[in-house]
C-alpha positions, 0 to 999 in steps of 0.5 A, spaced: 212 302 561 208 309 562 210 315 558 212 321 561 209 328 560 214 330 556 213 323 550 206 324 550 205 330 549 206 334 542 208 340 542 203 345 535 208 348 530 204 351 525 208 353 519 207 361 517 200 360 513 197 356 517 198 360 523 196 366 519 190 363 517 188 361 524 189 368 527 186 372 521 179 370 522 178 370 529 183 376 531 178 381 524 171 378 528 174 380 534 176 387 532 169 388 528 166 387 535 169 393 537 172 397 532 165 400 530 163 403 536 168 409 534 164 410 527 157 411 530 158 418 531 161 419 524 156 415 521 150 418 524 153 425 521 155 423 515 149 419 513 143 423 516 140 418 520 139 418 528 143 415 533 139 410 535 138 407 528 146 407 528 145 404 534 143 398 530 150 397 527 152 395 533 146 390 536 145 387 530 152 385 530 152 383 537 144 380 536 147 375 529 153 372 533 148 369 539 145 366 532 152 364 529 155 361 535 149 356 537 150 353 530 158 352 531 158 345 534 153 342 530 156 344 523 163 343 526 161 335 527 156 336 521 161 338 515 169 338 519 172 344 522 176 346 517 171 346 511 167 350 516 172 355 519 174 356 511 166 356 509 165 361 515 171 366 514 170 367 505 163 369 508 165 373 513 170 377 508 165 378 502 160 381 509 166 385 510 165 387 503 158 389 503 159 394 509 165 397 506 159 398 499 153 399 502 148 405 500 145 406 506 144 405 514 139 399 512 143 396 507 150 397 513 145 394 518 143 388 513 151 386 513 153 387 519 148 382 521 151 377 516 157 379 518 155 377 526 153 370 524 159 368 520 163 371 525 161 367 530 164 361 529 171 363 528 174 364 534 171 358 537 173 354 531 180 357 531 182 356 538 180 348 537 185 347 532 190 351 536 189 348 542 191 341 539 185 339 533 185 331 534 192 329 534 192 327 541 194 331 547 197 337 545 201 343 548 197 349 548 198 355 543 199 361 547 197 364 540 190 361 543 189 366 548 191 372 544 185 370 540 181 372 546 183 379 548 187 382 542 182 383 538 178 388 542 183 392 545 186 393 538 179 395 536 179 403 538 185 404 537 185 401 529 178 405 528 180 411 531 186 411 526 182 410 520 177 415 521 182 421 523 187 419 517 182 418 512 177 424 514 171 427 508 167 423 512 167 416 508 172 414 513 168 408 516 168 405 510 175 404 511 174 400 518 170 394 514 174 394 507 180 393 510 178 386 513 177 384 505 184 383 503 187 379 510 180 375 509 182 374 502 189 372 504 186 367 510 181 363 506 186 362 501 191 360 507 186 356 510 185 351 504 193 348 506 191 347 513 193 340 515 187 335 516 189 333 523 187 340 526 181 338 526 176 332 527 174 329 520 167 330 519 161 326 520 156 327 515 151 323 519 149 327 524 143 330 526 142 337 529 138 337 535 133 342 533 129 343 539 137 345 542 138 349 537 132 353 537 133 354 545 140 356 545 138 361 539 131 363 544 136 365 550 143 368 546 139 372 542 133 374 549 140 376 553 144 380 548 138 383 546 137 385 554 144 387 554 144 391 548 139 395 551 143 397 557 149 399 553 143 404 550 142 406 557 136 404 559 135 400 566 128 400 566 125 393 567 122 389 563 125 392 557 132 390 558 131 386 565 126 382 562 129 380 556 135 377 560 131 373 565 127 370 559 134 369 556 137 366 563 131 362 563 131 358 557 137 358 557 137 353 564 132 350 560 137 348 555 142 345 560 137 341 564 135 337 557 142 338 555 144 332 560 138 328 558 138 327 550 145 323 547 147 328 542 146 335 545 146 341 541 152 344 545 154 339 550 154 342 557 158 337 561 165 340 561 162 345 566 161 339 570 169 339 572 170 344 578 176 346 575 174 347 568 166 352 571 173 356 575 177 357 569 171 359 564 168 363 571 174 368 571 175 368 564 169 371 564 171 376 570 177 377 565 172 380 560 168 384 564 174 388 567 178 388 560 173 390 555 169 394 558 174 400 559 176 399 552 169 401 551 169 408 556 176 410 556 176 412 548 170 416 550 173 420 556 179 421 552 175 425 546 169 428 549 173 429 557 180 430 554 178 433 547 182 428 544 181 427 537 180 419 534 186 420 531 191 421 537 185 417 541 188 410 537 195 412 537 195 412 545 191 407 546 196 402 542 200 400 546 195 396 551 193 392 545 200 390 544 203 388 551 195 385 551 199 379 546 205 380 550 203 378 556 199 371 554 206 369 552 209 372 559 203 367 562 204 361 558 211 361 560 210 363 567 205 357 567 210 352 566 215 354 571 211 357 577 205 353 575 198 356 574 195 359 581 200 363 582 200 366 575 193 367 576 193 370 581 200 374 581 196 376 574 189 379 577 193 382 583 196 386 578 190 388 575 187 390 582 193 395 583 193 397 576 186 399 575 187 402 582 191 406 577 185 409 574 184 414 579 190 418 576 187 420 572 184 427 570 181 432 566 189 435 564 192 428 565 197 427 559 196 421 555 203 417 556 201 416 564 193 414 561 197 409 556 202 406 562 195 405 566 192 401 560 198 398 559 200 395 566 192 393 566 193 389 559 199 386 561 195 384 567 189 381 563 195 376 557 198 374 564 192 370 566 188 368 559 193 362 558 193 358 564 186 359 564 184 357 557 189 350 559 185 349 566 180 349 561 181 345 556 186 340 558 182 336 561 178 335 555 177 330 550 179 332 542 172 331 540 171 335 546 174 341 544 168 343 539 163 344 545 167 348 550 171 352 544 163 355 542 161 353 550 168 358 552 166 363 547 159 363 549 161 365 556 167 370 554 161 374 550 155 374 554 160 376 560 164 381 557 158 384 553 153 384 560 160 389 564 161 394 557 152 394 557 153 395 565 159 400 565 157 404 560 151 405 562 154 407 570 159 412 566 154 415 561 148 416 568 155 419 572 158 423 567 151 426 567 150 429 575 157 429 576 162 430 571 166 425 567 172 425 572 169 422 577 164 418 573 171 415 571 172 413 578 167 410 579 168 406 574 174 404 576 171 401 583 168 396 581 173 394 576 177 393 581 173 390 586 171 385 581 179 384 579 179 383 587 174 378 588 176 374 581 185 374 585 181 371 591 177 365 587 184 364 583 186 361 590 182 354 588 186 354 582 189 347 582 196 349 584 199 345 578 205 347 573 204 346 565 207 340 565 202 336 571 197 338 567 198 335 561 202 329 564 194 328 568 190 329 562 194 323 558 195 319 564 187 319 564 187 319 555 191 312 556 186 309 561 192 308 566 
């Protein structure tokens, strides 16, 4: 007799620690990618060193994680997700420690590239366990789509409170050292998760080298382009070079990818309409989230004259309604479905980034935080239904790939539109002023929130509970 969805799918209930322990890593790689970008300037001053060199706290970290999430599939297979995810995150936290201790920018630059290759793999791996490890289907965890955005909404606003409360000019030291005791804290939790979470591992896997060093070549060639026009410079070839040459070896890698047996990181999930839909405005999701998290900051300090301090405490609340929302959105999901979720969610978006037009040089900061606000609830809203069209489908030895595939796209597509924007509001602020730069920004995030509520119309028109009831049916072979 067949199963209905509601027997044969099992719902994820992580005990305190475990949850802890899957959260702490993701969410402590997901703020460093965003937290320093306040503490550029600090640094600079208070070591003596230019900005451009500073510069390279940021893009060695950003360059290390292309490097980092190539290897995630391989060693996941290789040694088990649960060994790997605890092995990378006491790697991570002992980077932390060395960025927190170094004796210079040379040294700070060192670790933060440790710190990018060993922060890479957790969030992928985190969201595997998350979404169901190899039990089975499973129901979603809506703490999953927190991992994506919570992070870097919360960076800013963590960094800018750290540096005005510390102050004396060793405040950024603040901003790696605090990563250390949670660290501790998640890789001794991390040590009681259960086993199930993720697939055994195979230790007679055999990496695919040629794939590997493609994917390393095309990471780091297009995080490298994209870096360069976060710096501002838009002249080909030193920064469109780079991300065509990236682009090409990447296409390279997905065309062989479907040729050999055990590819590096198996591609073919995209393959299902559905699944490109979902990573596609995931990655529209990005660009328009975390590239405001990027110019907003500094038109509020440098346009407004706010101090980092009260920059962090406005900026807050858009990172915590950004949690709230994608448990709004798994619940929607399950009762109106996910199209219409989606799409309410990226509406809501269009009209809130409007919003940003508000916005002027004497605008008081409670109305700028509302319009953020309202723009990161529209961003959770949409995150959870999408990370389930995206991952439903999917076989449980399946979710390694598309995690690290997932990830790969959220990365490059979030840091290509903060490198874009920043570039476009840094170009503006300097002929027009920063206001209408701002505004600027603001039409094309909300074109792009526009064109991204028109694709969600060819979501499957599907409540939560459809889904999973057509990925067991599928499993069971019916």
């Amino acid at each position: 007799m067949p199963r209905t969805a509601a027997e044969t799918t099992q719902v994820v209930r992580f005990r305190a620690g475990a949850q802890y322990a899957l959260l702490a890593g993701p969410l402590l790689t997901m703020l460093d990618s965003s937290i320093v970008n306040v503490a550029v300037e600090p640094i600079s001053r208070q070591t003596g060193t230019s900005l451009p060199t500073v510069q390279w706290i940021v893009s060695g970290y950003l360059l290390a994680l292309g490097t980092g999430l190539v290897l995630t599939s391989y060693l996941s297979r290789r040694f088990g997700t649960i060994p790997t995810y605890t092995a990378f995150l006491a790697a991570f936290t002992a980077a932390s420690a060395l960025c927190g201790a170094s004796s210079g920018v040379r040294m700070l630059i060192a670790a933060r590239v440790l710190q990018g290759l060993a922060g890479a793999p957790l969030v992928p791996l985190a969201m595997s366990m998350l979404l169901g490890g190899s039990g089975g289907s499973r129901r979603m965890s809506p703490a999953a789509g927190v991992l994506l955005f919570l992070g870097p909404a919360l960076g800013p606003s963590i960094g800018g409170m750290l540096l005005g409360a510390i102050g004396g000019g060793e405040g950024w030291r603040a901003i790696f050292l605090i990563n250390v005791p949670i660290g501790l804290l998640a890789v001794a939790a991390a040590r009681r998760l259960p086993a199930n979470l993720g697939p055994p591992a195979q230790p007679a896997a055999r990496p695919d080298l040629a794939g590997l060093g493609l994917l390393a070549v095309g990471l780091v060639a297009v995080f490298y382009g994209v870096d360069r026009i976060t710096r501002g410079a838009l002249t080909p070839p030193a920064t469109w070079g780079p991300i065509a040459a990236g682009v090409a070896v990447l296409a390279v890698y997905a065309v062989r990818s479907g040729r050999v047996a055990h590819p590096a990181l198996d591609l073919s999930i995209l393959r299902q309409g559905s699944v490109a839909l979902a990573f596609t405005l995931c990655g529209a999701a990005s660009v328009a989230a975390w590239s405001i998290v990027f110019v907003v900051p500094i038109f509020l300090e440098s346009g407004q004259g706010h101090s980092a301090f009260i920059t962090g405490v406005a900026l807050l609340p858009q990172g915590i309604v950004t949690g709230v929302g994608t448990l709004a959105g798994a619940g929607a999901a399950a009762r109106i479905g996910v199209r219409p979720t989606v799409l309410g969610g990226f509406v809501l978006l269009v009209a809130s980034s409007a919003g940003l037009f508000a916005i002027g040089a004497g605008t008081p900061l409670w109305l700028t935080g509302l319009i953020l606000t309202l723009r990161a609830a529209a961003v959770g809203l949409v995150i959870t239904p999408l990370v389930l069209v995206a991952t439903e489908p999917l076989r449980p030895e399946q979710q390694a790939d598309a995690n690290t595939a997932f990830n790969v796209v959220q990365r490059v597509l979030g840091s290509f539109g903060i490198g874009v924007v920043a570039t476009l509001f840094t170009q503006r602020s300097a002929h027009v002023g920063q206001v209408p730069a701002l505004h600027t920004v603001a039409i094309a995030i909300t074109v792009l929130a526009a064109a991204a509520a028109v694709a969600a119309l060819f979501l499957p028109d599907a409540q939560t509970e459809d889904l999973l009831a057509a990925t067991s049916k599928q499993g069971s072979g019916a």
